[in-house]
N, C-alpha and C positions, 0 to 999 in steps of 0.2 A: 504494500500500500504506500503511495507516494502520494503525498499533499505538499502545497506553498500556503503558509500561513501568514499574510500581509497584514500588517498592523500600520495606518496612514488616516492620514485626516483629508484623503481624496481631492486633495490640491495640485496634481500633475503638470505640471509648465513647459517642460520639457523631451524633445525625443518623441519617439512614437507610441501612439494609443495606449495605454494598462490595458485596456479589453484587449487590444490586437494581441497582443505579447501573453493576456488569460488563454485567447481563444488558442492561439500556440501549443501552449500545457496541454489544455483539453487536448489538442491531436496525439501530444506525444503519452496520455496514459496519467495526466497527472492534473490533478485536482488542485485549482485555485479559491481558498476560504479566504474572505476576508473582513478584518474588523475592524471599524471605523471609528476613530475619537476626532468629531466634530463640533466645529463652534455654532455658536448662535447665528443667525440672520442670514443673509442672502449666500455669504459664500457657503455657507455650514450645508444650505440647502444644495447646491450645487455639489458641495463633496458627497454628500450622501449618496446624491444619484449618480456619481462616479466609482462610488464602492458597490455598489446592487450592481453597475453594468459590470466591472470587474470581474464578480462570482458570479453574474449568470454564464458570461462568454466561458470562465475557468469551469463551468457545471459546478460552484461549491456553492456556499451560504454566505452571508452577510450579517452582519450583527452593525446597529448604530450604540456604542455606548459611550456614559458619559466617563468620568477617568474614574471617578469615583464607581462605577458596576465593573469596569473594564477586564480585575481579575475573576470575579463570578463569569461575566461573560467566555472568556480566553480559554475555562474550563469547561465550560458548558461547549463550548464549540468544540473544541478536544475533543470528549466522547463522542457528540451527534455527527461528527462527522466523521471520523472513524469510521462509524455503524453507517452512513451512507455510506460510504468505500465499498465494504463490504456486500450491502446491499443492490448498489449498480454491475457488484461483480457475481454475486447470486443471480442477478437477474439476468443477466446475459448466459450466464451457463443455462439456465432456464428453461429460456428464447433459443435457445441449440439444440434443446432436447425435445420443449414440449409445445416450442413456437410461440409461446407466453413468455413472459416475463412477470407479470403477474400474480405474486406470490397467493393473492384470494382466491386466484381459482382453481388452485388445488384440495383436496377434499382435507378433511381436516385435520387427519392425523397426518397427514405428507405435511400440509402448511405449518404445524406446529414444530416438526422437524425442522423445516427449512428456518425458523424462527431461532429455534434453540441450535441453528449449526452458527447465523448470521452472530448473533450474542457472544456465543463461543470465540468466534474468527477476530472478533471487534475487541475483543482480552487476548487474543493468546499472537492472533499474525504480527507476522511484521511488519514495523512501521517505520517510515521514515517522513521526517515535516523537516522542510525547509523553512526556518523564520526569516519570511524579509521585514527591517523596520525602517521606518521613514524617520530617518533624521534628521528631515531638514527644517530652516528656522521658524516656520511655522508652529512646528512640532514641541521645542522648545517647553513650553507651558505643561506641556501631558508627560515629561519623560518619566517624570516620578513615579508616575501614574504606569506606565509602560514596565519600567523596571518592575514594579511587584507585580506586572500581570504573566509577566516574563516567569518571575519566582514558581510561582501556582503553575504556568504552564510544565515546567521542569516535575513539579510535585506530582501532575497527573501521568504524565509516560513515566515516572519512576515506579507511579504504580502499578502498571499495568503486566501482567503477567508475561506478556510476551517482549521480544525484543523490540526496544524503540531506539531510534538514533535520530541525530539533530544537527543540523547544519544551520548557522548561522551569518545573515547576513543584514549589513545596512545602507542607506543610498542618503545623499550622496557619498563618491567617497572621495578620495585626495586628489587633487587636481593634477598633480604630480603625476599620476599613475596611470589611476583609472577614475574618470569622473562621475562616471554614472554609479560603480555598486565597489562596496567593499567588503570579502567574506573575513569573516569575526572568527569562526571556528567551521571547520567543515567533517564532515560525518562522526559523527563522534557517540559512542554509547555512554560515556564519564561525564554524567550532565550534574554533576554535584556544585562545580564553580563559575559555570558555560554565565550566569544571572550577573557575577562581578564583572563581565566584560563592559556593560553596556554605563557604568560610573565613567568611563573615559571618552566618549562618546563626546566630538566637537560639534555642536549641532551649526548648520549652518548651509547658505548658499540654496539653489535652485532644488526643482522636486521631480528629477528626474524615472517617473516613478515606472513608465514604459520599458523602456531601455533597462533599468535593473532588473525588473521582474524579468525580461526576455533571456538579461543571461544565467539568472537564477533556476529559469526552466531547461534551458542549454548543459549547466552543472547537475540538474536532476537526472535531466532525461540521459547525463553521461556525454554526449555532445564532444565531436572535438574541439570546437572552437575555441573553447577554453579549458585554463587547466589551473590548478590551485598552486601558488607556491607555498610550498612546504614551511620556508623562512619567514615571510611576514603572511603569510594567507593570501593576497592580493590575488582578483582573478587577474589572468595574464593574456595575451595571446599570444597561439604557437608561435614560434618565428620560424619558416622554412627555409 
């Protein structure tokens, strides 16, 4: 199970589409959720309807919260979307076998199986979540807020019985490098101190939020285009 878990306050400025670069994920296998900490008044409304177009094109969920729900939300998302994972991948073996997808209309004791396989898979498979976070100076006022949703997010894949791993990333990033994304820590199952990262976090500059998600989905989906350095994290590209 492969998800991007985007945490932004839906102010993209820069670069191409967040939907175009969702709707990408969707092809490659990987599921775009995302959660929204937005302001009041006209821009707030406008981010909003930029995180719902995000997770429809990625096929994930959307949550608008405020900082203060943020980490109730981030765990709440965790689970339910898990269990969608699972469930769009139930339903497809389904659709192969019984041309349904449709877990209802199986008779009862099949549908309560496929129920109790679905529950099972969403504890025990494996999981991988890519965290992208918007750092840029907008963002500023929520990071507190961010960091402990962060915490809670780490507390629920440690709980979960099967294996989880976490790849972290934030946008923008150093001008120097790479502008658009910068990874924080990449696949990692030792998620005990992955939350201290984000205390040094320079918030600042444009909201490139297209262009990072695109190479976030690039590093999921395994993509050559890019490759992690080992020494500082930075994504790089090949040189041939």
């Amino acid at each position: 199970m492969k998800q991007i878990l985007l945490i932004t306050d839906g102010c993209s400025n820069v670069g191409i589409s967040p939907t175009t670069a969702a709707a990408q994920a969707r092809a490659e296998g990987i599921t775009v959720n995302v959660i929204g900490v937005v302001d009041q008044g006209e821009l707030g409304l406008l981010g909003a309807e930029e995180i719902r177009d995000i997770a429809r094109a990625g096929g994930g969920m959307s949550r608008i919260a405020t900082s203060q729900q943020l980490s109730q939300t981030i765990q709440m998302m965790t689970r339910r979307t898990v269990s969608q994972t699972v469930q769009q991948a139930v339903s497809r073996e389904l659709h192969s076998i019984l041309g349904s997808g449709d877990v209802t209309e199986l008779p009862p004791a099949q549908r309560s199986e496929v129920v109790r396989v679905i529950d099972d898979l969403a504890e025990t498979g494996s999981l991988r979540v890519a965290l992208l976070v918007d750092a840029s100076a907008s963002m500023k006022p929520k990071m507190a807020a961010v960091r402990e949703a962060i915490s809670d997010l780490l507390l629920s894949l440690r709980a979960r019985s099967g294996p989880s791993e976490l790849a972290v990333f934030h946008f923008p990033g150093h001008h120097s490098t790479d502008p658009e994304v910068e990874m924080d820590s990449g696949w990692t199952a030792n998620l005990a101190n992955l939350d201290r990262m984000f205390y040094k976090l320079n918030m600042k500059g444009t909201t490139p939020t297209g262009p990072a998600l695109l190479k976030v989905v690039q590093y999921v989906a395994e993509k050559p285009a890019y490759s992690s350095d080992d020494e500082d994290g930075m994504l790089r590209d090949y040189v041939v």
